[in-house]
PyMOL Python script that loads the backbone (N, CA, C, O; Angstrom):
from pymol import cmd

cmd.read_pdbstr("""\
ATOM      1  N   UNK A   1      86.248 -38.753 -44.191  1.00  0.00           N
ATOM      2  CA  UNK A   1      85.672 -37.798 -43.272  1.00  0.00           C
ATOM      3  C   UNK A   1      86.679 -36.726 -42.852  1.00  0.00           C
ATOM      4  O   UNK A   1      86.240 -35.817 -42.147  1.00  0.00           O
ATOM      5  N   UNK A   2      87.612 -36.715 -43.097  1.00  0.00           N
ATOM      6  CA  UNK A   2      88.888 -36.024 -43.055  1.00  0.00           C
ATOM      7  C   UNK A   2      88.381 -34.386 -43.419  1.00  0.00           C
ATOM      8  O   UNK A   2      88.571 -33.471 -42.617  1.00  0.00           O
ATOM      9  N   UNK A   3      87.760 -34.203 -44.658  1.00  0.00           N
ATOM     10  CA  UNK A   3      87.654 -33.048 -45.011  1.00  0.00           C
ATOM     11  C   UNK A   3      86.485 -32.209 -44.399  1.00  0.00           C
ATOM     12  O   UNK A   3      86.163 -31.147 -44.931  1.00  0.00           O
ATOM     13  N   UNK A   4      85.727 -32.767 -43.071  1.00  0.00           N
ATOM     14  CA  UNK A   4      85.088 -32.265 -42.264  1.00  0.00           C
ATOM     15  C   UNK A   4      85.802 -31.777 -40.899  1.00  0.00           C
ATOM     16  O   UNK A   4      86.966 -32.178 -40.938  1.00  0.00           O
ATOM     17  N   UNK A   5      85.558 -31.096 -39.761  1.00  0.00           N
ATOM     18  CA  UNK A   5      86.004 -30.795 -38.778  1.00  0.00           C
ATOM     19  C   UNK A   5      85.322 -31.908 -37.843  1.00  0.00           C
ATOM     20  O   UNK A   5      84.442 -32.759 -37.969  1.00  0.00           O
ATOM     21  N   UNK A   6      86.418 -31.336 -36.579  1.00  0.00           N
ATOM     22  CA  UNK A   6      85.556 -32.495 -35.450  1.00  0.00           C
ATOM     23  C   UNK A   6      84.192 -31.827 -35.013  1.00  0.00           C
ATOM     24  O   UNK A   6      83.318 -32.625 -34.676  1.00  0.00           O
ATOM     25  N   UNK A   7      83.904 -30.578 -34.972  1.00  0.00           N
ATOM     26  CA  UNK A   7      82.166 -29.732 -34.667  1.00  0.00           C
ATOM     27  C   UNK A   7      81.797 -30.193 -35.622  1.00  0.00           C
ATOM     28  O   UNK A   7      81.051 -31.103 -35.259  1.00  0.00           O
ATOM     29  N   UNK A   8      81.837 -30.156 -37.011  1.00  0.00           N
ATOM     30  CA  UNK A   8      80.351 -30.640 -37.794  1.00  0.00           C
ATOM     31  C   UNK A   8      80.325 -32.581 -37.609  1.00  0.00           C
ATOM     32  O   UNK A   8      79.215 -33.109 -37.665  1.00  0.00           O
ATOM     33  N   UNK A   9      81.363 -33.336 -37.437  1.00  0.00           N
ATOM     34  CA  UNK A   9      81.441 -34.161 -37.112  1.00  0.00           C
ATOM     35  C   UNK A   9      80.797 -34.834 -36.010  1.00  0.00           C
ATOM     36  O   UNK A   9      80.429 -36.006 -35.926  1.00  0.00           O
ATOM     37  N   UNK A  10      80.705 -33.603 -34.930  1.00  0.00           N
ATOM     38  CA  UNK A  10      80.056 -34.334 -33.301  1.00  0.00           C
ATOM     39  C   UNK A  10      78.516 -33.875 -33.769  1.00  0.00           C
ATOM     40  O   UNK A  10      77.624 -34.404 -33.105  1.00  0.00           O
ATOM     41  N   UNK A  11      78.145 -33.082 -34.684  1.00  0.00           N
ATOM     42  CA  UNK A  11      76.678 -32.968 -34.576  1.00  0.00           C
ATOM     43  C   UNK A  11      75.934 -34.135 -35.518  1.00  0.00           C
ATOM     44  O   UNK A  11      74.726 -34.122 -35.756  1.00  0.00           O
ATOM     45  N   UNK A  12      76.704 -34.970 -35.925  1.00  0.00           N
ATOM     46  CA  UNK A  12      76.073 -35.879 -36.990  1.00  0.00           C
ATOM     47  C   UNK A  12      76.085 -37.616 -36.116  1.00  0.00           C
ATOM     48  O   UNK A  12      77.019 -37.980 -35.402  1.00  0.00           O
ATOM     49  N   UNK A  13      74.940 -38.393 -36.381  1.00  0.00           N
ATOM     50  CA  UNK A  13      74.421 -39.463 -34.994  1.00  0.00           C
ATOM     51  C   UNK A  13      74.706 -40.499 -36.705  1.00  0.00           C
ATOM     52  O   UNK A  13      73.906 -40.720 -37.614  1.00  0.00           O
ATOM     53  N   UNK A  14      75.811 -40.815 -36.584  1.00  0.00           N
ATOM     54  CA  UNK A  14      75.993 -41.942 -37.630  1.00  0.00           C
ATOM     55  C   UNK A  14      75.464 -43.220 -37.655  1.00  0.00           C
ATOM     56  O   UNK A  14      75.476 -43.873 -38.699  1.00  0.00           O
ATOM     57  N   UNK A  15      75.021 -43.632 -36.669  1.00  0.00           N
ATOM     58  CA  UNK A  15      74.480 -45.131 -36.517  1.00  0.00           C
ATOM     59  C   UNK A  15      72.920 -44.539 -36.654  1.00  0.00           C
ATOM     60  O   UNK A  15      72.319 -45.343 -35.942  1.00  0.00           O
ATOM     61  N   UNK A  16      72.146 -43.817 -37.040  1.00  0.00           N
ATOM     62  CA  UNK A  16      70.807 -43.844 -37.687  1.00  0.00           C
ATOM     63  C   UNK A  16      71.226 -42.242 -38.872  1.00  0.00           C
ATOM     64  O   UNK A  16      70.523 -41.350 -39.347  1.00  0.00           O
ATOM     65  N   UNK A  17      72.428 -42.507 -38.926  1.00  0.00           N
ATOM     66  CA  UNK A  17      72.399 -41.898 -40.816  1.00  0.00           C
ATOM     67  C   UNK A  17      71.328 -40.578 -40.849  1.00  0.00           C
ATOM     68  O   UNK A  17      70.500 -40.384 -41.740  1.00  0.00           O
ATOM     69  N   UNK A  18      71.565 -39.657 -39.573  1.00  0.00           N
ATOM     70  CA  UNK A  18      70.949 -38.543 -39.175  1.00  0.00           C
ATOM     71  C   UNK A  18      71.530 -37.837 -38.663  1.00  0.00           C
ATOM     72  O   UNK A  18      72.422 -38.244 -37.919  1.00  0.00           O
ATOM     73  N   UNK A  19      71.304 -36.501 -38.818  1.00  0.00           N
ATOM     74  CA  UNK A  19      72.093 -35.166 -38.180  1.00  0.00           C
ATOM     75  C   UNK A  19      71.207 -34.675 -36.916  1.00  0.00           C
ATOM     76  O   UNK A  19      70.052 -34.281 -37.082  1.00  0.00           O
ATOM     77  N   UNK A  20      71.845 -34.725 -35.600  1.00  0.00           N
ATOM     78  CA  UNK A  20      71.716 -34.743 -34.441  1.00  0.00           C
ATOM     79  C   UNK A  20      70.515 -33.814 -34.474  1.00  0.00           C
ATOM     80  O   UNK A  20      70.197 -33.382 -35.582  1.00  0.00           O
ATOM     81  N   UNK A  21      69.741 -33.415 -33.323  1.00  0.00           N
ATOM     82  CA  UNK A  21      68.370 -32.551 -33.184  1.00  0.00           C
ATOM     83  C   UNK A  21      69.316 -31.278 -32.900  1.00  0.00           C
ATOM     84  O   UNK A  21      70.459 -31.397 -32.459  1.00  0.00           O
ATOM     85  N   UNK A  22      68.733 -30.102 -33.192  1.00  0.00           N
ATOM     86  CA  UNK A  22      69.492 -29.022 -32.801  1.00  0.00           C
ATOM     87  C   UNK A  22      68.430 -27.540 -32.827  1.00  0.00           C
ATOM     88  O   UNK A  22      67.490 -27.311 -33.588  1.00  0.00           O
ATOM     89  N   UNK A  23      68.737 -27.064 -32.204  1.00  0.00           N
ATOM     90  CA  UNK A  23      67.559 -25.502 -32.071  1.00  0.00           C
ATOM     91  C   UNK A  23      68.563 -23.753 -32.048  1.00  0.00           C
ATOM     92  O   UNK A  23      69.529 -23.357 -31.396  1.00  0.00           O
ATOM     93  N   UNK A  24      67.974 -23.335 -32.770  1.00  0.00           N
ATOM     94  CA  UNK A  24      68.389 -21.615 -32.515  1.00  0.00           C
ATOM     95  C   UNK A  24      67.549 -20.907 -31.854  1.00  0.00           C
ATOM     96  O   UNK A  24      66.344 -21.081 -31.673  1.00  0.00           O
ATOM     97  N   UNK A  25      68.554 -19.740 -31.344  1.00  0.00           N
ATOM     98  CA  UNK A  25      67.624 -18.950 -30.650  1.00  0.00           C
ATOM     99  C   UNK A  25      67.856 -17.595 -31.381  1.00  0.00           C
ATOM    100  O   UNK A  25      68.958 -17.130 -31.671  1.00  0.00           O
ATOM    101  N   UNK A  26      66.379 -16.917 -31.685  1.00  0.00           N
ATOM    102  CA  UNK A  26      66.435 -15.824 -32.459  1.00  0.00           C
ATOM    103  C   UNK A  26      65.784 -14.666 -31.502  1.00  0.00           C
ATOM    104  O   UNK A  26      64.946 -15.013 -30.669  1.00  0.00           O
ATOM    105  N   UNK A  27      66.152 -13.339 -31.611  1.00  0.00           N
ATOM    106  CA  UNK A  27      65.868 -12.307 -30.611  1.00  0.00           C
ATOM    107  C   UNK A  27      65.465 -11.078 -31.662  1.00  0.00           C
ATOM    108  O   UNK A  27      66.291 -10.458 -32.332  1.00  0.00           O
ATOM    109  N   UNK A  28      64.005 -10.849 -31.669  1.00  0.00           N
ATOM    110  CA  UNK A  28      63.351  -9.608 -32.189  1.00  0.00           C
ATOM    111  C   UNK A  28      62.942  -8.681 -31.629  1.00  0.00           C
ATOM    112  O   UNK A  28      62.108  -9.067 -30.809  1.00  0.00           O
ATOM    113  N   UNK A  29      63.111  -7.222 -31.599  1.00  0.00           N
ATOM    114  CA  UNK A  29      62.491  -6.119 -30.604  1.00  0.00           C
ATOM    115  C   UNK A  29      62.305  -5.275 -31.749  1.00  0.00           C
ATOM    116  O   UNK A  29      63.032  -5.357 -32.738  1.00  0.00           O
ATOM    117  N   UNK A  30      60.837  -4.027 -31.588  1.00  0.00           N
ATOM    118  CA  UNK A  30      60.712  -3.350 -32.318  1.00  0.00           C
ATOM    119  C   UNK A  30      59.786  -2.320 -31.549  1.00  0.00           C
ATOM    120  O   UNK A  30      58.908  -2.691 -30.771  1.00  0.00           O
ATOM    121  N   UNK A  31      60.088  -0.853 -31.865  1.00  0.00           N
ATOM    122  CA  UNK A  31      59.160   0.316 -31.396  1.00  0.00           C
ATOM    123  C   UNK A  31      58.739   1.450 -32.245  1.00  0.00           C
ATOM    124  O   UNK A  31      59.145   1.523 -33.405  1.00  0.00           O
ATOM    125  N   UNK A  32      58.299   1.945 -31.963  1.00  0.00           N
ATOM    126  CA  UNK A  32      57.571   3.266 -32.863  1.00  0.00           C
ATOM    127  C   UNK A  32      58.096   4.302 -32.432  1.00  0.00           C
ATOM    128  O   UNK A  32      57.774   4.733 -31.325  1.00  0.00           O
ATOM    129  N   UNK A  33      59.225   5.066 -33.383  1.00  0.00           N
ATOM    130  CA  UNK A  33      59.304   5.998 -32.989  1.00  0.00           C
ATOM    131  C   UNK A  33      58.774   7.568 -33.182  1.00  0.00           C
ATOM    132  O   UNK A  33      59.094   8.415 -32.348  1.00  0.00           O
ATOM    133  N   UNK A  34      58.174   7.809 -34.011  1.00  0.00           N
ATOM    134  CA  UNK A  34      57.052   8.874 -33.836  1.00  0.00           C
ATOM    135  C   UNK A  34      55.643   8.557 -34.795  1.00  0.00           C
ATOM    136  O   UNK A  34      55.583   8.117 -35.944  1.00  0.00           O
ATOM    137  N   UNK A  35      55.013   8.788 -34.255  1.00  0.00           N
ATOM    138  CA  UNK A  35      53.550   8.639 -35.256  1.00  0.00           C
ATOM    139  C   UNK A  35      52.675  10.003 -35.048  1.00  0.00           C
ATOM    140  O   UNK A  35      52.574  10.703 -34.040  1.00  0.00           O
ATOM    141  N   UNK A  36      52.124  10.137 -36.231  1.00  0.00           N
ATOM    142  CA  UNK A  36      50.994  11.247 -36.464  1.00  0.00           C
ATOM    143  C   UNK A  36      49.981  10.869 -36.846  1.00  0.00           C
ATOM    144  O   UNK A  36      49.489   9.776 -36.569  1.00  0.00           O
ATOM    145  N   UNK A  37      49.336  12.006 -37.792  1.00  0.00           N
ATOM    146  CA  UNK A  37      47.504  11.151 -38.246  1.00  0.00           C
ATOM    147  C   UNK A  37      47.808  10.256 -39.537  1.00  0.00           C
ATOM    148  O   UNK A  37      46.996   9.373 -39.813  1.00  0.00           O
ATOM    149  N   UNK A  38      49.145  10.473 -40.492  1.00  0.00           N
ATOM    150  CA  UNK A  38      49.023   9.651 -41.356  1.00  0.00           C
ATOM    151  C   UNK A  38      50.541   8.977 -41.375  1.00  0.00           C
ATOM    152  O   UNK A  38      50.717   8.047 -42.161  1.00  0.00           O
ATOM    153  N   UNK A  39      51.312   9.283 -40.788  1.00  0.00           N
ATOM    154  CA  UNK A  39      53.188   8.913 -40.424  1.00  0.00           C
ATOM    155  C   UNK A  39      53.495   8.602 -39.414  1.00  0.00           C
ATOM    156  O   UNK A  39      53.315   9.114 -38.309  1.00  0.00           O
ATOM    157  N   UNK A  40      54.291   7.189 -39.929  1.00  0.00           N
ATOM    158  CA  UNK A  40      54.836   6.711 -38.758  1.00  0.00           C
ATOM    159  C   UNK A  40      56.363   5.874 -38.920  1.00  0.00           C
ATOM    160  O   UNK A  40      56.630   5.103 -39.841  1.00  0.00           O
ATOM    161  N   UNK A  41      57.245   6.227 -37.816  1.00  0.00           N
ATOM    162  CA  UNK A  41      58.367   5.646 -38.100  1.00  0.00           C
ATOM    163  C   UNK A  41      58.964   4.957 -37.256  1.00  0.00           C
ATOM    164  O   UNK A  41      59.472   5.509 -36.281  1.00  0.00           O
ATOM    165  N   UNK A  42      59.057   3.307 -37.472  1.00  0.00           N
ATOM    166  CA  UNK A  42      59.183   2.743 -36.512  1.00  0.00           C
ATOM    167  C   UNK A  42      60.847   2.067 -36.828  1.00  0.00           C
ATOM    168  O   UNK A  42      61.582   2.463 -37.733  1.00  0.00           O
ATOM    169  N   UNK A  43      61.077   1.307 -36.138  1.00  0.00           N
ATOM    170  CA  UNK A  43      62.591   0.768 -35.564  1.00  0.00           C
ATOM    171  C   UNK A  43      62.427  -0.850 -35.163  1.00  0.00           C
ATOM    172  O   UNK A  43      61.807  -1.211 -34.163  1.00  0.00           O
ATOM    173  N   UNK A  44      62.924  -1.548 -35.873  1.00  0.00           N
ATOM    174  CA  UNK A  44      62.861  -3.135 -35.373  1.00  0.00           C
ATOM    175  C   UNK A  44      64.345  -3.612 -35.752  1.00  0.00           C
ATOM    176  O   UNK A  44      64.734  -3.592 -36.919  1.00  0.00           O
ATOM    177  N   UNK A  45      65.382  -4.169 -34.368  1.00  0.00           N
ATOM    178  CA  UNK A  45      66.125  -4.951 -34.508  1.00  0.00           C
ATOM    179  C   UNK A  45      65.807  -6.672 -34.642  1.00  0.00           C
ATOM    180  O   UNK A  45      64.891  -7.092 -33.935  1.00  0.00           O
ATOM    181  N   UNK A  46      66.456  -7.552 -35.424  1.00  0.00           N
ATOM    182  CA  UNK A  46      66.714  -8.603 -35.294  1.00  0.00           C
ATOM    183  C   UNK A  46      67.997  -9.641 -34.847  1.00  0.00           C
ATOM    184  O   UNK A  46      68.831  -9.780 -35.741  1.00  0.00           O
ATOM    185  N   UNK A  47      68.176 -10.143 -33.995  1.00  0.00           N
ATOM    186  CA  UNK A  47      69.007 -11.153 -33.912  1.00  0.00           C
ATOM    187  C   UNK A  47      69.091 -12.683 -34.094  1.00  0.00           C
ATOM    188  O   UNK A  47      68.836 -13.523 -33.231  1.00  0.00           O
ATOM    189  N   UNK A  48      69.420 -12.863 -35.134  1.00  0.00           N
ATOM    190  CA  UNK A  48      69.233 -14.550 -35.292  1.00  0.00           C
ATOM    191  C   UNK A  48      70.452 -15.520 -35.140  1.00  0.00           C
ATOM    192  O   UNK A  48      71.508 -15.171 -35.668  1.00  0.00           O
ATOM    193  N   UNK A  49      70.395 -16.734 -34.447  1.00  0.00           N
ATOM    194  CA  UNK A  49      71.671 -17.320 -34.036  1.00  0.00           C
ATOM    195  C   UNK A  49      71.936 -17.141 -32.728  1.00  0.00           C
ATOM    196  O   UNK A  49      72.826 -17.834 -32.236  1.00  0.00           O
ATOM    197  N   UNK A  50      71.141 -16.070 -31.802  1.00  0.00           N
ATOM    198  CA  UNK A  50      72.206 -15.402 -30.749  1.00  0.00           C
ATOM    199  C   UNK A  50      73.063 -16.055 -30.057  1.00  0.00           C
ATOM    200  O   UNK A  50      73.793 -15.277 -29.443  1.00  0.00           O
ATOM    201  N   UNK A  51      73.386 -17.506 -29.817  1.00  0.00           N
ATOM    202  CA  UNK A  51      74.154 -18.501 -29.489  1.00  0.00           C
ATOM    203  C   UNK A  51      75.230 -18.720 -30.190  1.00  0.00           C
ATOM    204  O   UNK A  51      76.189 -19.358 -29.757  1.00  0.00           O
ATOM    205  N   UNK A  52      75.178 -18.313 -31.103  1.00  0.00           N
ATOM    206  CA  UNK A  52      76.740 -18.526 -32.336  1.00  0.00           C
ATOM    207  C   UNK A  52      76.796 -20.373 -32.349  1.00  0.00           C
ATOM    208  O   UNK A  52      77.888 -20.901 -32.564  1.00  0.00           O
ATOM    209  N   UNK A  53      75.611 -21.211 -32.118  1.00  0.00           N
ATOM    210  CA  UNK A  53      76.085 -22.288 -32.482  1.00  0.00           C
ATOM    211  C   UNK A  53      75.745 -22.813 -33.793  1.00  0.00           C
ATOM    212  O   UNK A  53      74.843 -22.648 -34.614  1.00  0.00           O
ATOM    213  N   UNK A  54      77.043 -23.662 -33.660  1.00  0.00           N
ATOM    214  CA  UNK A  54      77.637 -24.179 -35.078  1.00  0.00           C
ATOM    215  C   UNK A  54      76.201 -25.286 -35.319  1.00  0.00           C
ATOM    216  O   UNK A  54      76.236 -26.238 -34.538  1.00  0.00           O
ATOM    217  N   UNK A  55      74.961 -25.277 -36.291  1.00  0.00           N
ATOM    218  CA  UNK A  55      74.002 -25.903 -36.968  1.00  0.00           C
ATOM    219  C   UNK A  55      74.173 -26.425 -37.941  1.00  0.00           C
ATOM    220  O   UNK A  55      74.361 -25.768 -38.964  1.00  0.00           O
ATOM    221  N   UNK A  56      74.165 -27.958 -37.944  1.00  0.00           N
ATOM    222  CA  UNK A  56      74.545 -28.851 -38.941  1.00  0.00           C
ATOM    223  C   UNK A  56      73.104 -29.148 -39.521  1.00  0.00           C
ATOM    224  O   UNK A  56      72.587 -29.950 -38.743  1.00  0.00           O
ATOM    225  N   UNK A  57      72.059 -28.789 -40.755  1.00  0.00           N
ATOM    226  CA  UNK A  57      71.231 -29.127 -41.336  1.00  0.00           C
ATOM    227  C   UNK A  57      70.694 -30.130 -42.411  1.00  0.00           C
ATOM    228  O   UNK A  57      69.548 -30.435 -42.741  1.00  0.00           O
ATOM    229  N   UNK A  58      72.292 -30.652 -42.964  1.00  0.00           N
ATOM    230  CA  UNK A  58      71.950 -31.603 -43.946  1.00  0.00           C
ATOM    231  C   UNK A  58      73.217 -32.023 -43.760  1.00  0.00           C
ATOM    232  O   UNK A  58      73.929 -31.073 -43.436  1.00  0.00           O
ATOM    233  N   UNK A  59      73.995 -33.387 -43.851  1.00  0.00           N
ATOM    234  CA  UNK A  59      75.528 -34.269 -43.732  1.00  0.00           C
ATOM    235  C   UNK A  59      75.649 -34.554 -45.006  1.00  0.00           C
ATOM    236  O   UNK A  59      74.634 -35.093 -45.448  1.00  0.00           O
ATOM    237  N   UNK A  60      76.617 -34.383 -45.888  1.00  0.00           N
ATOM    238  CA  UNK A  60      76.345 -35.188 -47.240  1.00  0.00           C
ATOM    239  C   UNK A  60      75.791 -35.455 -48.112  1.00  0.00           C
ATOM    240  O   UNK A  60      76.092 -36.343 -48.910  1.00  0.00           O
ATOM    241  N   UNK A  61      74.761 -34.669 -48.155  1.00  0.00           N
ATOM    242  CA  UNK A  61      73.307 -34.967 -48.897  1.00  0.00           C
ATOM    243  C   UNK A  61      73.445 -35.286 -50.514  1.00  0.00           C
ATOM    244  O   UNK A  61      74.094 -34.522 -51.229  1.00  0.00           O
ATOM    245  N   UNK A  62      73.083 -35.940 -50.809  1.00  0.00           N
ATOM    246  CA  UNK A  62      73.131 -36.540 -52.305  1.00  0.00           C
ATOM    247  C   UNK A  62      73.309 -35.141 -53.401  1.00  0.00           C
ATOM    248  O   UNK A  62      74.268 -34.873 -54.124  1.00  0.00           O
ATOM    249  N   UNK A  63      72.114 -34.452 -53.231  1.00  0.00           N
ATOM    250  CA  UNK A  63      72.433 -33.291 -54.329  1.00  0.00           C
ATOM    251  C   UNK A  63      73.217 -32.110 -53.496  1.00  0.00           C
ATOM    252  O   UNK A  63      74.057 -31.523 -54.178  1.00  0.00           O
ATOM    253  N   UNK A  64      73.078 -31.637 -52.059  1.00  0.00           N
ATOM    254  CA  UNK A  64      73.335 -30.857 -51.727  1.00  0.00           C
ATOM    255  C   UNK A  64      74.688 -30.685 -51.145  1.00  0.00           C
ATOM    256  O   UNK A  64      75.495 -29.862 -51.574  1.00  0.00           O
ATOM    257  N   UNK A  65      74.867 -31.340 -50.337  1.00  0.00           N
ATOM    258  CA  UNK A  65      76.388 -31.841 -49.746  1.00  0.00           C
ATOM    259  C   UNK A  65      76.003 -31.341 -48.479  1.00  0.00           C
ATOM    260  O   UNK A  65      74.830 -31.166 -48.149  1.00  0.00           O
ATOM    261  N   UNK A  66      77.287 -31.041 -47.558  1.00  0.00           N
ATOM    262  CA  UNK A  66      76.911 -30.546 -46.066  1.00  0.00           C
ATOM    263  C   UNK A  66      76.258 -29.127 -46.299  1.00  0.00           C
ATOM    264  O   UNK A  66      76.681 -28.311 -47.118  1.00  0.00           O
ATOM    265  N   UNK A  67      75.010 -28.915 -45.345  1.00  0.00           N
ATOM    266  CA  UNK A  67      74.680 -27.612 -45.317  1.00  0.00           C
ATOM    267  C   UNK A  67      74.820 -27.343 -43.433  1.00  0.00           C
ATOM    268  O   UNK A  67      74.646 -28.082 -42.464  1.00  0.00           O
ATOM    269  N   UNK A  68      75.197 -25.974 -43.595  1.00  0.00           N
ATOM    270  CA  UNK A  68      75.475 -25.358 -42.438  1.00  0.00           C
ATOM    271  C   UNK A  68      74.593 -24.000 -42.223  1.00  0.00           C
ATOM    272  O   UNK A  68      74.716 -22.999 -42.928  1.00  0.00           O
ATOM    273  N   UNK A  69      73.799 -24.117 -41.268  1.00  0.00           N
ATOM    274  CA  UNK A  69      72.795 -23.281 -40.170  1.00  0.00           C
ATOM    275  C   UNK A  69      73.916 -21.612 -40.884  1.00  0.00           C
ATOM    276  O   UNK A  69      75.097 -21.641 -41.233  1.00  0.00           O
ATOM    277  N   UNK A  70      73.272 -20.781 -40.877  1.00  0.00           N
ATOM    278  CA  UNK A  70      73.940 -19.130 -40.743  1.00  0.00           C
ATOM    279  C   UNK A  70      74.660 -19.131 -39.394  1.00  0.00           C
ATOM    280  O   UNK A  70      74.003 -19.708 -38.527  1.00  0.00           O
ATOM    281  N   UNK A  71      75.923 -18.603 -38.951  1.00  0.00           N
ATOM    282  CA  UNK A  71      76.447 -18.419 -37.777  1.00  0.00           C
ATOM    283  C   UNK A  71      75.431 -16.589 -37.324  1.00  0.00           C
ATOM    284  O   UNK A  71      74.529 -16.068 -37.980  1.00  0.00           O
ATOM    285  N   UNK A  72      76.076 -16.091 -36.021  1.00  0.00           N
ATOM    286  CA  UNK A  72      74.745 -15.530 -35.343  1.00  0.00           C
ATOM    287  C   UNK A  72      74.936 -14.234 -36.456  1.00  0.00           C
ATOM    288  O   UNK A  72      75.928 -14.172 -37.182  1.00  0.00           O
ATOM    289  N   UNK A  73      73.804 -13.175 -36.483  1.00  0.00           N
ATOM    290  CA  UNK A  73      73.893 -12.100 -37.609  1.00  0.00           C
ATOM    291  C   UNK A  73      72.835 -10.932 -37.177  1.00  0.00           C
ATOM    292  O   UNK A  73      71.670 -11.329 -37.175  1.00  0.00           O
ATOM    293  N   UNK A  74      72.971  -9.957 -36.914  1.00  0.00           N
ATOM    294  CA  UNK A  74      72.327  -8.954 -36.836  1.00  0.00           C
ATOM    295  C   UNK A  74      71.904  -7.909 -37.741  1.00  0.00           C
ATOM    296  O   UNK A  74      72.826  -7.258 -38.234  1.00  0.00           O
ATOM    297  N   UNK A  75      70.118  -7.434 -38.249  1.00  0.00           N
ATOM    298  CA  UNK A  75      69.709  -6.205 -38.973  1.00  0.00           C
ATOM    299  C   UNK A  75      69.010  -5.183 -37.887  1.00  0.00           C
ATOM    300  O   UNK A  75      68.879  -5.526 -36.712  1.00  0.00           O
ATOM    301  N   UNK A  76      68.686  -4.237 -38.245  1.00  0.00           N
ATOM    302  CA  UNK A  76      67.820  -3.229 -37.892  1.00  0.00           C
ATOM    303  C   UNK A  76      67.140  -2.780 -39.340  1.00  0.00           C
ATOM    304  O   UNK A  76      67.569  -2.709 -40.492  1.00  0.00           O
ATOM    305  N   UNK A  77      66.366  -2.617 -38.953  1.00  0.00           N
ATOM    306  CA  UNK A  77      65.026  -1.812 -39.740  1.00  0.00           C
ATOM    307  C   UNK A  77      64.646  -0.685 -39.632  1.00  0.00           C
ATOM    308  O   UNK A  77      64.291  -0.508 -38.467  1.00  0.00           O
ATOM    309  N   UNK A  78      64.491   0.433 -40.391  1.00  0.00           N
ATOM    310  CA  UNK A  78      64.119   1.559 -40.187  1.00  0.00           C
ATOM    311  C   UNK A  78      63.239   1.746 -41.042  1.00  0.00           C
ATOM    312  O   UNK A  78      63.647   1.764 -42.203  1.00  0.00           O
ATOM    313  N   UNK A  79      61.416   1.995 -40.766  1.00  0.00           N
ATOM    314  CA  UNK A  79      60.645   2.016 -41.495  1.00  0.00           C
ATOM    315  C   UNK A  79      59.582   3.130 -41.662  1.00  0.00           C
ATOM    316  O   UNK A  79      58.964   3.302 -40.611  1.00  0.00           O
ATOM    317  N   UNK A  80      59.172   3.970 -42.717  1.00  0.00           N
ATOM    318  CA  UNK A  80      59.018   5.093 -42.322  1.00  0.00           C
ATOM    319  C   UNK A  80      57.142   4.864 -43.144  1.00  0.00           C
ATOM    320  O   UNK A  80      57.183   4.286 -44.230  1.00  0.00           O
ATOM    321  N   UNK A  81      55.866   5.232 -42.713  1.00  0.00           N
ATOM    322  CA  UNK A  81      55.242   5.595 -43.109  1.00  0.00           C
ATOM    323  C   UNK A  81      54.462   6.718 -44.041  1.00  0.00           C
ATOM    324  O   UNK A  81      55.464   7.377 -43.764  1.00  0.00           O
ATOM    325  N   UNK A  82      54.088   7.118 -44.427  1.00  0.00           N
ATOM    326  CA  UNK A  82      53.566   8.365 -45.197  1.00  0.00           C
ATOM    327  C   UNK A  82      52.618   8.626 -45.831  1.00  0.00           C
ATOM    328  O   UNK A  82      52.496   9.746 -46.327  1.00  0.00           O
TER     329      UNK A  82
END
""", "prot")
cmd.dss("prot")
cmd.show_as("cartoon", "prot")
cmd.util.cbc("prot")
cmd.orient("prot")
């Protein structure tokens, strides 16, 4: 177990051979910024992670090995009609 850290370590419940319950919090906003009779251009940020916590999804897994949650990450969207 050495070649793990002690965080992915505390999220894993070894006596039922399961990776602890865990939740993200994701933050979406989006507006319109001009529209006509046939165009429109709108604006949507995303934030996913916004907690920056460390998500342990799979421990060891036979084919997969440890998988780890995305740390937090931000897009915007700029979408234009016509």
């Amino acid at each position: 177990m050495h070649q793990f850290g002690d965080r992915i370590l505390s999220r894993v419940d070894f006596e039922s051979g399961r990776v602890r319950p865990t939740a993200t919090l994701d933050a979406s906003a989006g507006f319109v910024v001009a529209k006509a009779k046939r165009r429109a251009l709108t604006v949507q940020a995303d934030v996913r992670n916004l907690t920056n916590r460390l998500n342990v999804i799979n421990f060891a897994g036979l084919f997969s090995g440890t998988a780890l949650g995305a740390p937090r990450s931000a897009a915007v969207r700029l979408r234009a009609e016509f």
